[in-house]
N, C-alpha and C positions, 0 to 999 in steps of 0.2 A: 631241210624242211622248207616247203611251194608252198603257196598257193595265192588262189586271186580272188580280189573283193571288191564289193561297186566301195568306191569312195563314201558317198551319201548314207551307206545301210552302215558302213563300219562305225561311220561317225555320231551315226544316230543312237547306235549300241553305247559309243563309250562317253558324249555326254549324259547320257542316262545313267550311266555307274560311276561318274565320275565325279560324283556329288561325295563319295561314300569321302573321296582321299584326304585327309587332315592337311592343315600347311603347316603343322605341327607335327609331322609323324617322330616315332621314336626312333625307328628304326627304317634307313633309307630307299632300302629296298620297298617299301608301301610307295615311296612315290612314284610306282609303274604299274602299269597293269601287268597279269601273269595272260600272256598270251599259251591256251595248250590245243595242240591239232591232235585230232583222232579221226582216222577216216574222213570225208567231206563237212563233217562239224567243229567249230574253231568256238572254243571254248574262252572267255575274255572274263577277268577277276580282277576285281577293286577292293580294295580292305584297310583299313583302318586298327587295325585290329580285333575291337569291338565292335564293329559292322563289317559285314562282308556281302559284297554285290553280284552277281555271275550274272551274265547274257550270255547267251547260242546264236550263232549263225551260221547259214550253209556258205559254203566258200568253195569253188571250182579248180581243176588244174590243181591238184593236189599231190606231193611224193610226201614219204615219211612223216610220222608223226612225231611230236617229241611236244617243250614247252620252254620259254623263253622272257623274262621279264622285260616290259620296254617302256621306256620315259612319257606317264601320263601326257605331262604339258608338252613335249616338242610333239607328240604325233597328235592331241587336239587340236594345238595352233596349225596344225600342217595342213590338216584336214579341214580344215574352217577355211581356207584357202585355194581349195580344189573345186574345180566342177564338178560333177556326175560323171566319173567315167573309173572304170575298174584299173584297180590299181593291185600289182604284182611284189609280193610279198618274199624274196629269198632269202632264207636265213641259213649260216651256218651254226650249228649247234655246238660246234666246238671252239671255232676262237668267237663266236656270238656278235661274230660282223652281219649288220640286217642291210639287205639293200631294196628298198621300196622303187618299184620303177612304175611314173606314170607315162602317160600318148608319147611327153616331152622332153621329161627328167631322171635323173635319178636321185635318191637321198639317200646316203649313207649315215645309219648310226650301230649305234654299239649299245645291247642288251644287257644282262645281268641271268645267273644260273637261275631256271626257275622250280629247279631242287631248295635253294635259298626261301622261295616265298612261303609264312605260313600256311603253315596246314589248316583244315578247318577241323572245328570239336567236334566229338562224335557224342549223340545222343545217347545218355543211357537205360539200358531196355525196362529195369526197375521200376524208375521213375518215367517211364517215356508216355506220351498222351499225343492223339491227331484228330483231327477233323479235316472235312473237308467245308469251304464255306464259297459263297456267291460272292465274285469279285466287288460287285455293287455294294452289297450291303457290307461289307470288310469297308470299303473305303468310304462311307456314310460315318460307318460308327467311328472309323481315325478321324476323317474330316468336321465331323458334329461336336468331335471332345476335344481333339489336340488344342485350339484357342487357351482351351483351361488351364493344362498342366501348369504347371508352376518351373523357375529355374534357381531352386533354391538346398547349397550344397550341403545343408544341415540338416536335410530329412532329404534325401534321395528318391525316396519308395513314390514322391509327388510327381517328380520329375518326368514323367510317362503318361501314357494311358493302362487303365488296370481293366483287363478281360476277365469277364466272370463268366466261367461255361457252367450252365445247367442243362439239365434233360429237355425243360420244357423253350429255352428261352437264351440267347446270350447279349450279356449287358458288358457296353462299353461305358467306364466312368474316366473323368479328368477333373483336377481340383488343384486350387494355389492357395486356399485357404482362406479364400475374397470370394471365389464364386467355382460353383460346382458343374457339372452334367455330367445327368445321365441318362443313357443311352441304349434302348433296348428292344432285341427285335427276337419277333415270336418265332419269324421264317428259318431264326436259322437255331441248331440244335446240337448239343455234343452227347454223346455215348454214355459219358460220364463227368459226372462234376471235378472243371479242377478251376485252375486261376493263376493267371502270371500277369507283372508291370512289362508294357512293351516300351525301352527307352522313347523319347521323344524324336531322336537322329534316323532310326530304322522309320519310324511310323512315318515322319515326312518324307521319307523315301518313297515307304509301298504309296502313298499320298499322290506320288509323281505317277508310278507306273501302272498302277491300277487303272485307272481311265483307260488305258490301253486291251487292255484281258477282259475276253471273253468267255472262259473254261473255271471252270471249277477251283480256287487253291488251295492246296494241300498244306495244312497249317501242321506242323510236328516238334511239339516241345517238352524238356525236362524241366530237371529246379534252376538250371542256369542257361540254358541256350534255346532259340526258336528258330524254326527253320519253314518257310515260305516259300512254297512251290510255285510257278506259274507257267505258264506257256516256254517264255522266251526270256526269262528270268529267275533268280533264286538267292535270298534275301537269306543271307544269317547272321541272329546278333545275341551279344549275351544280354538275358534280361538284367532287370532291374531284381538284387535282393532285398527280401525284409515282408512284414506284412503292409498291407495298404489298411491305410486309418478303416475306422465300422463309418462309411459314407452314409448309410442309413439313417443313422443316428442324428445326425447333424440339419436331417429334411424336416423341417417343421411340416406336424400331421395334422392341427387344427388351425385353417387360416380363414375367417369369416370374413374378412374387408375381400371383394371382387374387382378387380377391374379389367374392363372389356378395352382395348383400342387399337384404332387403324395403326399398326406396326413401321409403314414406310411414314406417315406424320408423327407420330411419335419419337423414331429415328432420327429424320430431318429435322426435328425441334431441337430435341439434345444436342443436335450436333452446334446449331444455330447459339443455344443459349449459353451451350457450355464455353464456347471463345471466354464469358465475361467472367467463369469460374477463376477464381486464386490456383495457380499454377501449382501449389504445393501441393492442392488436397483435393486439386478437379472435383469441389463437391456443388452436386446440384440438388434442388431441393422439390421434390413433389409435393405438391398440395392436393388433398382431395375433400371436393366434399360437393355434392350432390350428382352431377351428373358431366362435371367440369374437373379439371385435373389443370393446377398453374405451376409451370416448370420455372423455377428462377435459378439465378446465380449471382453471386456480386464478389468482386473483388477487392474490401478496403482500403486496400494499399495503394491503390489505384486509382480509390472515385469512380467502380467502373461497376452495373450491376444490367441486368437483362431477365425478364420475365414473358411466359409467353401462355396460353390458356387455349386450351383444344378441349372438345366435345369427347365425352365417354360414355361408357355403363360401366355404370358405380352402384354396387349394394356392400354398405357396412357404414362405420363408426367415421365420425370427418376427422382426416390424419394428415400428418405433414412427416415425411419422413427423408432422409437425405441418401443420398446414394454418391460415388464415385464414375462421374459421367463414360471415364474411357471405357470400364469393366460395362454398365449398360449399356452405352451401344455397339461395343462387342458382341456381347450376347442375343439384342438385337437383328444385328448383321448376319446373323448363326441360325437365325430361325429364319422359316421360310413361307411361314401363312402369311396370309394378307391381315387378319388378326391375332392379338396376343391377348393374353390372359395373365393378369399379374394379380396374384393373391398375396396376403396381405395379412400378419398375425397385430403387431403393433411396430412402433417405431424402433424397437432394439433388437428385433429377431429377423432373420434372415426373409429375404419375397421368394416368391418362384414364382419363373415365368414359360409358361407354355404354349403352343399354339391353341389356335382355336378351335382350329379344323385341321385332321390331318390331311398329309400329301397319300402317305400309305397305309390300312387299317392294320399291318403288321411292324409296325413302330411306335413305340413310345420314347420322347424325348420330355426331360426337364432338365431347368434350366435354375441355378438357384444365385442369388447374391446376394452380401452381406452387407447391412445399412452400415452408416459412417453416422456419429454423431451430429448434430447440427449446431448444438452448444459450445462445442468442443473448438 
């Protein structure tokens, strides 16, 4: 088994997959990629077992086809070290001596059968559901929600983002049980209603290669596995089991306190005043009341406290409510109007915070989080 490849395009493939590989694998064969040739396309596979990553490339000067596993880290650090220039690939398939020859060198290493590497799961036809959807807005709704998820090993079904396909509408939601979003776009549509948790380790993945894709991706999944089409890539992971909490439920529907404010001051305040927050409980305190909003914090233990007072549009009841500064200006950071919108039921029930004005009229985002005592 030949063949040749620019240095730069190999490497680019396999730090891109190369994210999938555990430093914990169970099993030692995951720490290599499955290289497989078929005609002038060279097939390269990352897996974890739980995630599995594939890229394609054309590759020249081609005999025989076959498949061969070979040591992720010595051929990244190899190739981090090369210039741009095509590098020549000979393997023999039988005692799985590789000899990489570049302009200067040669490398000698030694493979693994790549009959040995997992197989991938096969969807079943019963259960099976697809769409196709807009690279863009797939990597909107991971990148607007993943912040959320939670990494907590006593309710797993949080641990992700959860996709709701309907007829008219698909909503990305993500939740830690501190603060929610959800995420929902009218553009894009499934056939028919279903819903899977997409782990949090796959979602930061497509997160990466998404920016990249132009084409359509083919989204294909049952009750336990998903599988992610792309151009020059192909993502399969086993979902998350179990039901996702009724997130509905949890959105307070009558919030009469308004508030209007410039989002980057806003941000840049908390960031300022939270330094003088108690380390334990990063709580910062909103004040509202007339058309003024005073952000404070203090730290007892310390002698140490900071207040700071910006301009608003305020209509409702004069309220002082507390928050968890890192969780707000997360969420903050997440949103992307030049105003927000924070409404407001009372001091013990959750805010939500929305843009003011959207970027797109085929998006809807909220953004929700849970007050902290201030007594307490």
């Amino acid at each position: 088994m030949k063949f040749v490849i620019s240095s730069s395009e190999l490497l680019t493939h396999l730090l891109a997959i190369n994210r999938v590989i555990s430093s914990k694998n169970t099993l030692p064969i995951l720490d290599n990629f499955l290289f497989n040739l078929e005609g002038n396309e060279l097939n390269v596979t990352a897996s974890d077992l739980e995630t599995t990553l594939m890229t394609k490339m054309s590759v020249e000067n081609t005999s025989d086809s076959g498949s061969i596993a070979l040591p992720a880290r010595i051929l990244t650090d190899t190739l981090k070290e090369f210039p741009e220039q095509p590098l020549t690939f000979d393997i023999n398939l039988e005692t799985l001596a590789v000899v990489i020859i570049s302009e200067n060198g040669r490398f000698n290493i030694v493979g693994q059968k790549g009959l040995d590497y997992p197989q991938l799961p096969i969807l079943k036809d019963d259960k099976k559901g697809s769409l196709q959807m807009n690279p863009g807005v797939l990597l909107s709704g991971i990148s607007k929600t993943l912040f959320a998820s939670a990494d907590d090993e006593l309710r797993p079904v949080m641990n992700g983002v959860f996709l709701e396909l309907f007829t008219e509408n698909i909503t990305f939601v993500a939740s830690d049980a501190h603060k929610l979003v959800r995420y929902k776009r009218t553009d894009a549509k499934a056939d028919k209603e279903a819903s899977f948790i997409l782990p949090k380790k796959p979602a930061s993945l497509l997160k990466s290669i998404l920016p990249r894709e132009d084409n359509q991706v083919t989204i294909e999944f049952d009750d336990k596995n998903a599988f992610f089409t792309l151009s020059e890539f192909k993502l399969v992971c086993r979902l998350v089991e179990g039901n996702y909490p009724s997130y509905d439920s949890v959105i307070p529907k009558d919030n009469p306190n308004k508030l209007i404010i410039d989002r980057i001051e806003f941000y840049n305040t908390l960031k300022r005043v939270s330094v003088f927050s108690n380390q334990a409980s990063n709580l910062v305190k909103l004040q509202l009341t007339g058309n003024q909003i005073t952000i404070s914090a203090q730290d007892i233990d310390f002698s140490i406290s900071a207040h700071e007072r910006l301009n608003c549009q305020y209509e409702g009841d004069e309220m002082e409510i507390g928050f968890k500064s890192v969780f707000l200006i997360e969420i903050l950071s997440n949103l992307s109007s030049q105003d927000v919108v924070f409404e407001l039921s009372d001091p013990s029930r959750a805010g939500i915070l929305l843009p003011a004005e959207k970027d797109n009229e085929e998006e809807d985002i909220l953004m929700l989080l849970m007050p902290m005592m201030i007594g307490a």
